[in-house]
C-alpha positions as CSV (number, residue, x, y, z in Angstrom):
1,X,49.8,-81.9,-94.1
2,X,47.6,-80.1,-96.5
3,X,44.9,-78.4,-94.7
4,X,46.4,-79.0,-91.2
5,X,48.0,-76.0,-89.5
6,X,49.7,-77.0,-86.1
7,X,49.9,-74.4,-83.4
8,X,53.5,-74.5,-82.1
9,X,53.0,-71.7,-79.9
10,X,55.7,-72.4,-76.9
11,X,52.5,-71.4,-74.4
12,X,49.9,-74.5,-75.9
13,X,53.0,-76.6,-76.2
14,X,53.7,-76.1,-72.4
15,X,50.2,-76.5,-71.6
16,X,49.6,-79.7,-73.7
17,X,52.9,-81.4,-71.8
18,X,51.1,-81.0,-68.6
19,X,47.8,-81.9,-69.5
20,X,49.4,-85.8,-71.1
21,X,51.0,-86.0,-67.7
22,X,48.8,-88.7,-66.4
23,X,49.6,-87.0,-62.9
24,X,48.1,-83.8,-63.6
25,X,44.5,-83.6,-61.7
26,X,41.3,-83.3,-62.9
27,X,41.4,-79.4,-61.7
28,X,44.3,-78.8,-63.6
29,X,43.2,-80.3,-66.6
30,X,40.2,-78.6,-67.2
31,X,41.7,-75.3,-66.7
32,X,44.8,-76.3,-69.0
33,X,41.8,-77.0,-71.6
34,X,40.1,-73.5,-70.7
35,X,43.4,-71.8,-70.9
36,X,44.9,-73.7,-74.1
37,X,41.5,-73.2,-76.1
38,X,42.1,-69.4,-75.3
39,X,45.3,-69.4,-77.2
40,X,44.0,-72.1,-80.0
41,X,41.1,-69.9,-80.6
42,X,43.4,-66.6,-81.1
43,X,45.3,-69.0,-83.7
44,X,42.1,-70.0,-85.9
45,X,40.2,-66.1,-85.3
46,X,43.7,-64.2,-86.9
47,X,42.5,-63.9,-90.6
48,X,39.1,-62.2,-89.2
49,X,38.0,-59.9,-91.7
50,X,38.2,-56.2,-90.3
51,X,36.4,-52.9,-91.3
52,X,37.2,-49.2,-89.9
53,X,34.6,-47.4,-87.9
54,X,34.3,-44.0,-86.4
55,X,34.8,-43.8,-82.8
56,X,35.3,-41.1,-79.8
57,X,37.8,-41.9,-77.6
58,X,38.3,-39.7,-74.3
59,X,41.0,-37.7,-76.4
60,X,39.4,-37.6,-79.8
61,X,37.7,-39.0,-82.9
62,X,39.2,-41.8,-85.0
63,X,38.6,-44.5,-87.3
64,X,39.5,-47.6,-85.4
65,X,39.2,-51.3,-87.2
66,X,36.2,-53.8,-85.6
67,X,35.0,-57.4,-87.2
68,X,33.1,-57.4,-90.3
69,X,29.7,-59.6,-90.4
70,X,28.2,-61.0,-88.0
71,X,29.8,-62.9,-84.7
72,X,31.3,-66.5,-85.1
73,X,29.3,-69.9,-83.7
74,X,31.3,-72.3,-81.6
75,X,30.0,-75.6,-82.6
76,X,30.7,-77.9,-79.5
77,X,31.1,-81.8,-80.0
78,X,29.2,-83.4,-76.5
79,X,30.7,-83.7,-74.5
80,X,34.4,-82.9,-74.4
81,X,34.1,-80.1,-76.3
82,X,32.7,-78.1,-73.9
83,X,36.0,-77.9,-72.5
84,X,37.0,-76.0,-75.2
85,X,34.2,-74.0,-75.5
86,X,34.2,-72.4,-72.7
87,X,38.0,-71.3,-73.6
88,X,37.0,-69.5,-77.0
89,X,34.2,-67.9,-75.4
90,X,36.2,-66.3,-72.7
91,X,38.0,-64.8,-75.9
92,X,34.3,-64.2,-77.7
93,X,31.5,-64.2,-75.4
94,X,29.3,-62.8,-78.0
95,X,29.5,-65.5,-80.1
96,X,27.0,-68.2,-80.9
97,X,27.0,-71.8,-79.6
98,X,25.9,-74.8,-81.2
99,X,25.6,-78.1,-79.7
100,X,26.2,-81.4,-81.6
101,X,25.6,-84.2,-79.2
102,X,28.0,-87.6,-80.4
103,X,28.9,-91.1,-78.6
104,X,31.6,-93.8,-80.2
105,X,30.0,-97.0,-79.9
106,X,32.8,-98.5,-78.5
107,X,32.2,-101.7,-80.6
108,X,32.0,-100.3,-84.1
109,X,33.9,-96.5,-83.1
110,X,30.9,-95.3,-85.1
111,X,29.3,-91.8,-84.3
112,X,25.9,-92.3,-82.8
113,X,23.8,-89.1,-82.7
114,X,21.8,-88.1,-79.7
115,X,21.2,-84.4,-79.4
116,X,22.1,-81.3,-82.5
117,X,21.2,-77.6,-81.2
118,X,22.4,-74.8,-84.0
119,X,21.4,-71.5,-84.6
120,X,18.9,-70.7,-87.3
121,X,21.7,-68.2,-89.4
122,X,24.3,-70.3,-89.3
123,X,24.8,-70.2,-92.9
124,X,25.7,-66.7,-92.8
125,X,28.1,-67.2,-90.0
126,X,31.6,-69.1,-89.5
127,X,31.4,-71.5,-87.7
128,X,34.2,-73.1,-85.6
129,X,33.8,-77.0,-85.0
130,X,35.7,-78.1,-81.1
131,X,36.7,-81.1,-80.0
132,X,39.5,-82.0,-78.2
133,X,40.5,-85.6,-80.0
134,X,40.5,-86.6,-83.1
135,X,41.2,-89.8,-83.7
136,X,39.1,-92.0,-85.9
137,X,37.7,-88.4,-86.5
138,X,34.0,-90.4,-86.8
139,X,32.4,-87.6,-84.2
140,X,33.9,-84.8,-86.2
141,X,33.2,-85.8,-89.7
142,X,29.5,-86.5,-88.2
143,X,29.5,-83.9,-87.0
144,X,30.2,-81.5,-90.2
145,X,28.1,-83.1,-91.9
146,X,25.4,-82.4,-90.1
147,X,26.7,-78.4,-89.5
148,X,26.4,-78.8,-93.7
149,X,23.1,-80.0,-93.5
150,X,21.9,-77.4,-91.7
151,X,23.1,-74.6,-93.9
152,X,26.7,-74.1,-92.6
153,X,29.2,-72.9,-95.1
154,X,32.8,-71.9,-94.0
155,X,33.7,-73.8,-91.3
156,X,36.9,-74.7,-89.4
157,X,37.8,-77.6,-86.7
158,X,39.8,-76.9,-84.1
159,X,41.2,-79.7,-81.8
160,X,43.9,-80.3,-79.0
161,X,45.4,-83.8,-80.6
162,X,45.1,-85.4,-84.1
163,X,46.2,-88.7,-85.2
164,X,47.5,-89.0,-88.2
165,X,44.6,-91.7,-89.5
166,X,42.2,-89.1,-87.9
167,X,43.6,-86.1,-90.1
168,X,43.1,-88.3,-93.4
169,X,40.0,-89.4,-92.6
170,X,38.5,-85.8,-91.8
171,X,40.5,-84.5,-94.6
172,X,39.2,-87.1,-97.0
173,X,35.2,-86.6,-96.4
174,X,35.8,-82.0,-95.7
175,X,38.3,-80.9,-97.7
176,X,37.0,-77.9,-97.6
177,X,37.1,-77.8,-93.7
178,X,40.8,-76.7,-92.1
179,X,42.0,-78.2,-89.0
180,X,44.1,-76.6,-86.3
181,X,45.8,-78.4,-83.5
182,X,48.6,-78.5,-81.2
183,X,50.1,-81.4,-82.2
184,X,49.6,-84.5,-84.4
185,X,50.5,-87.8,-82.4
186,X,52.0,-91.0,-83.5
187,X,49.0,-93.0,-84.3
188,X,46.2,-94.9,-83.2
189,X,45.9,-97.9,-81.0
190,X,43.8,-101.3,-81.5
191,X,41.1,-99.5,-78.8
192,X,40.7,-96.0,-81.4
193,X,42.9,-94.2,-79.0
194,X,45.9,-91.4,-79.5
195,X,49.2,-92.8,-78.9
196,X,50.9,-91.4,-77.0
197,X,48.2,-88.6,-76.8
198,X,46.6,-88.0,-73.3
199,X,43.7,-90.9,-72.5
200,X,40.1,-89.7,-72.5
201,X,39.6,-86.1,-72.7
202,X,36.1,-85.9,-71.3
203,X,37.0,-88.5,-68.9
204,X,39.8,-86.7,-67.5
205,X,38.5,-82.9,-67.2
206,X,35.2,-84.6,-65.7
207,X,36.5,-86.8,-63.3
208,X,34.8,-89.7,-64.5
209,X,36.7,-92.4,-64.7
């Protein structure tokens, strides 16, 4: 799919099969989804602009390459997101975080806003959208939109699972925005849920149902 680039790495692919297994605990999953955002935010990060700077090592001087501009915001969608987060920031503590708070009415699957948290710059920095699902991809074209509104520019959405009607959907309202995932499912059922995908992703890593 245009747009769309799915990580095939044999490592998330692994990780992904065990966090669908409906037997895998609520431990396990959440640090599957710590340990598979590493690797999907490695993925999205590899065309990172670099520049050469002058350095001492304990041997010697050299020019050694470090990122240009300033440090990336993770953009978390509430509140599943935050199990990704906290994956891409053991990769990039320094970055920035926002918060963009989202429920699915679960009559209309609509995105209802209740909390948005960004930093002031954003504008000037990429930002990185995360969330694990998306499926009607309401929540994540939401929450763009909103990223837009507040100045954001070049922005990317990473998730674990698309559906395919979620990946149109996105695609169709941010064509500018890329996605990156680890695998794009069969479809959606009558409920707004990936088939076969892996139930509720904040559900599962929280314990909570």
């Amino acid at each position: 799919m245009d747009g769309v680039t799915v990580i095939g790495h044999p490592l998330v692919q692994h990780k992904l099969t065990i966090m669908r297994d409906k037997e895998t605990s609520t431990a396990g999953f959440r640090q599957l989804l710590r340990e598979i955002a590493t690797l999907l935010c490695y993925e999205v990060t590899r065309d990172l602009e670099l520049e050469l700077v002058d350095i001492d090592t304990p041997l010697g001087p050299m020019q050694a390459p470090m990122l240009v501009g300033k440090k990336l915001v993770f953009a978390s969608v509430l509140r599943a997101g935050n199990g990704l987060l906290e994956g891409m920031l053991d990769l990039v503590p320094a970055a920035r975080v926002a918060h963009i708070g989202l429920y699915r009415d679960p009559k209309t699957l609509t995105a209802v806003e209740y909390y948005f948290k960004a930093p002031e710059d954003i504008a000037s920095r990429l930002t990185i959208v995360v969330d694990p699902m998306l499926a009607t991809a309401n929540s994540a074209v939401a929450a763009v939109e909103r990223l837009k509104e507040r100045g954001a520019k070049d922005l990317r959405f990473v998730c674990l699972l698309a559906a395919p009607e979620g990946v149109e959907r996105f695609r169709g309202a941010h064509p500018d925005v890329p996605i990156y995932t680890a695998s794009i499912d069969s479809h959606l059922n009558e409920k707004g849920y990936i088939v076969p995908g892996l139930g509720d992703a904040g559900d599962r890593m929280y314990g909570t149902k």
